[in-house]
C-alpha positions in Angstrom: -72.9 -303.8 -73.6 -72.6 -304.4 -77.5 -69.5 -303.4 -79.3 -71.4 -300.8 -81.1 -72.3 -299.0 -77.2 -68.5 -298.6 -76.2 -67.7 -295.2 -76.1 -64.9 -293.8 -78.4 -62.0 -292.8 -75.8 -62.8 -296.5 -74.4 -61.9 -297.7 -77.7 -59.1 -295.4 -78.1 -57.7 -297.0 -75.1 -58.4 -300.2 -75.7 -56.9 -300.5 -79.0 -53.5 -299.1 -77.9 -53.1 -302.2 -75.5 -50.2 -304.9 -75.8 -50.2 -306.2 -72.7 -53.5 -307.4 -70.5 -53.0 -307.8 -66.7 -55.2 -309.4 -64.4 -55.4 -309.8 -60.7 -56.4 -313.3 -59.5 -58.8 -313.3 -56.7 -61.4 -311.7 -57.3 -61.3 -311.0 -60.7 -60.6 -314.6 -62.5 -62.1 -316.2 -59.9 -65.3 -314.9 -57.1 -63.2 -314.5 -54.5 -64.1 -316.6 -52.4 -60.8 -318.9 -50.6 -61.9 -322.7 -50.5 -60.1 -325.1 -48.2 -60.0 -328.7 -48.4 -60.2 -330.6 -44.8 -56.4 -331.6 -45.9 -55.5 -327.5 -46.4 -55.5 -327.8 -49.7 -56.6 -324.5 -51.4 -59.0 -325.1 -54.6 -60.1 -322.0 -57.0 -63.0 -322.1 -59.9 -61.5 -320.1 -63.3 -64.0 -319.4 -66.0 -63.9 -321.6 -69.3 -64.9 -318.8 -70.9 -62.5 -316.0 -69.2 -59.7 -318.8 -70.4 -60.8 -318.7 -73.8 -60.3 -314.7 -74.1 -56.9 -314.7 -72.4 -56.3 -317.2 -75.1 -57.9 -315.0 -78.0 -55.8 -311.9 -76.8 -52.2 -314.0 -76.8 -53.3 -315.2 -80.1 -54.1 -311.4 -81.4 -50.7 -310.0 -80.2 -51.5 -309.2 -76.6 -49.3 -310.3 -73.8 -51.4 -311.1 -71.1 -49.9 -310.9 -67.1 -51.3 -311.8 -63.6 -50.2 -310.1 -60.7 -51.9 -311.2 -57.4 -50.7 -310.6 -53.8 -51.3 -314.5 -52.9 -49.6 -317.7 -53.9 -51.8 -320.4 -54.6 -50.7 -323.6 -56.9 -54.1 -323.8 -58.7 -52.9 -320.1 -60.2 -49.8 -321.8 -61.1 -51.5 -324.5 -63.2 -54.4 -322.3 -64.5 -51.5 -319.9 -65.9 -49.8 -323.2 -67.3 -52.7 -324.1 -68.8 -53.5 -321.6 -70.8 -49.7 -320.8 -71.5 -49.6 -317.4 -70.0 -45.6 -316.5 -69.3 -45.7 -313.8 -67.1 -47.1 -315.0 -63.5 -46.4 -312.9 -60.6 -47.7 -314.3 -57.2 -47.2 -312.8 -53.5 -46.4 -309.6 -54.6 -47.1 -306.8 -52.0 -46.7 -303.9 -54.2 -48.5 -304.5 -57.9 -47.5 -301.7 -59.4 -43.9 -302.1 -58.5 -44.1 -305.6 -60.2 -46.1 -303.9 -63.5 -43.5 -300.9 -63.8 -40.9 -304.1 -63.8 -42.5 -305.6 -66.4 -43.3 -302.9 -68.3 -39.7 -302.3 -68.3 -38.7 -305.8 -69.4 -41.0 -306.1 -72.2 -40.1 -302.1 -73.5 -43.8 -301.2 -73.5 -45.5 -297.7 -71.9 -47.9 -297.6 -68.7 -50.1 -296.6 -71.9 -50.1 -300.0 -73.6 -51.2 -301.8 -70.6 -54.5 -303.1 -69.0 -55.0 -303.8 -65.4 -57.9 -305.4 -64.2 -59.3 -305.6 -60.5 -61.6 -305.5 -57.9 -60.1 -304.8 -54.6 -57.7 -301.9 -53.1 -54.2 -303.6 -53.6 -55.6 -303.2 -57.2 -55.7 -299.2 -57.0 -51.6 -298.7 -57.6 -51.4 -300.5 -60.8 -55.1 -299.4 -62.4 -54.0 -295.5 -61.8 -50.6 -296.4 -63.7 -52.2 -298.0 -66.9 -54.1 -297.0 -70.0 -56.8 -298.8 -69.6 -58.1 -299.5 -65.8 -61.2 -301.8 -65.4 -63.4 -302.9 -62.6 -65.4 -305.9 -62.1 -69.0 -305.8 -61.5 -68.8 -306.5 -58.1 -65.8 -304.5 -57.1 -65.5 -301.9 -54.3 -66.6 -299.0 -55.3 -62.9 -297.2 -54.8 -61.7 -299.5 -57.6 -65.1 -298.3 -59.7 -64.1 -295.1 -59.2 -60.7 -295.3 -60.2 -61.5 -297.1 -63.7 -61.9 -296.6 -67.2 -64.5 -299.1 -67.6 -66.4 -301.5 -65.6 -67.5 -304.9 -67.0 -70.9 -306.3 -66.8 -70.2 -309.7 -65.4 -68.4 -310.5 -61.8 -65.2 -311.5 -61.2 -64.9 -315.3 -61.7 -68.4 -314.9 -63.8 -67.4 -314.2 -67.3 -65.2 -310.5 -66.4 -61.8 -311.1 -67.9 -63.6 -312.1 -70.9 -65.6 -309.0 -71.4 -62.3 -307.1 -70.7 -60.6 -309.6 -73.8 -63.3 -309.0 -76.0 -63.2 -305.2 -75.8 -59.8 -305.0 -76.5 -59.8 -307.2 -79.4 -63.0 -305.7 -80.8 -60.9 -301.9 -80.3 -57.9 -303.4 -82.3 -60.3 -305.0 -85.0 -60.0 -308.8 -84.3 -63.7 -309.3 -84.4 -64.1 -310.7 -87.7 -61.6 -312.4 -88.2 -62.0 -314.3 -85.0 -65.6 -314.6 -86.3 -64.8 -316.4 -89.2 -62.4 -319.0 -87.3 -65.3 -319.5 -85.4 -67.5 -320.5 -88.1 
């Protein structure tokens, strides 16, 4: 979908957002658990899904995960890409979003959540801007705002990024450091 084919109270939304959550399985990654014959857990991230989370910290949007597992590659993807506020084997999402809501003064309003599965469902009824994967179940479709294009793992989160900076009117600017 083309910045131009987002509907306006998507845009409205979007462009109230200051903090971007994302669940981990599933929606930075496919989903799938790999296991190395030593236990070892491995995960594939999107370049590309990096990039965005990267765009939006460097636009003025915090960006969060929250995933119910605790995995070390999460640990080092978040480390990577110098993302603060990494929340792992929490039960109850939304508990852990109202907390950081609270610690970082913003509304249920300003934030994004972004999932595929049911644990998702708590926090994406809470925030201003709920999305879905492609390839989520269809309870999650139904209770979000928007649904990307791409998977999770395939390119989502960076759909999600570039919405929300094309809502708060980062595009040419970030077009021109581009160039």
């Amino acid at each position: 979908m083309s910045p131009a084919d987002f509907p306006a109270d998507l845009l409205a939304r979007a462009a109230r957002i200051r903090l971007a959550v994302f669940d981990v399985d599933g929606t930075l990654t496919d989903g799938r658990l790999w296991y190395g014959e030593d236990g070892r857990e491995t995960k594939v991230f999107h370049v590309h899904d990096g990039l965005g989370l990267k765009r939006l910290q460097a636009n003025g949007v915090q960006v969060a995960l929250i995933t119910a597992r605790i995995s070390h590659p999460v640990a080092l993807r978040a480390e990577e890409l110098d993302i603060a506020h990494v929340y792992q084997g929490q039960g109850d999402k939304r508990r852990c979003l109202l907390e950081l809501l609270d610690a970082l003064h913003l509304t249920p309003e300003q934030a994004a959540f972004v999932g595929d599965d049911l644990p998702d469902l708590p926090p994406m009824h809470l925030c201003g801007l709920a999305v879905a994967v492609a390839n989520a179940h269809p309870w999650v479709v139904e209770a979000a705002h928007w649904q990307t294009g791409k998977a999770g793992g395939m390119g989502a989160a960076r759909e999600v990024c570039d919405l929300i900076l094309h809502a708060q009117g980062h595009d040419e600017a970030e077009r021109e450091r581009w160039q």
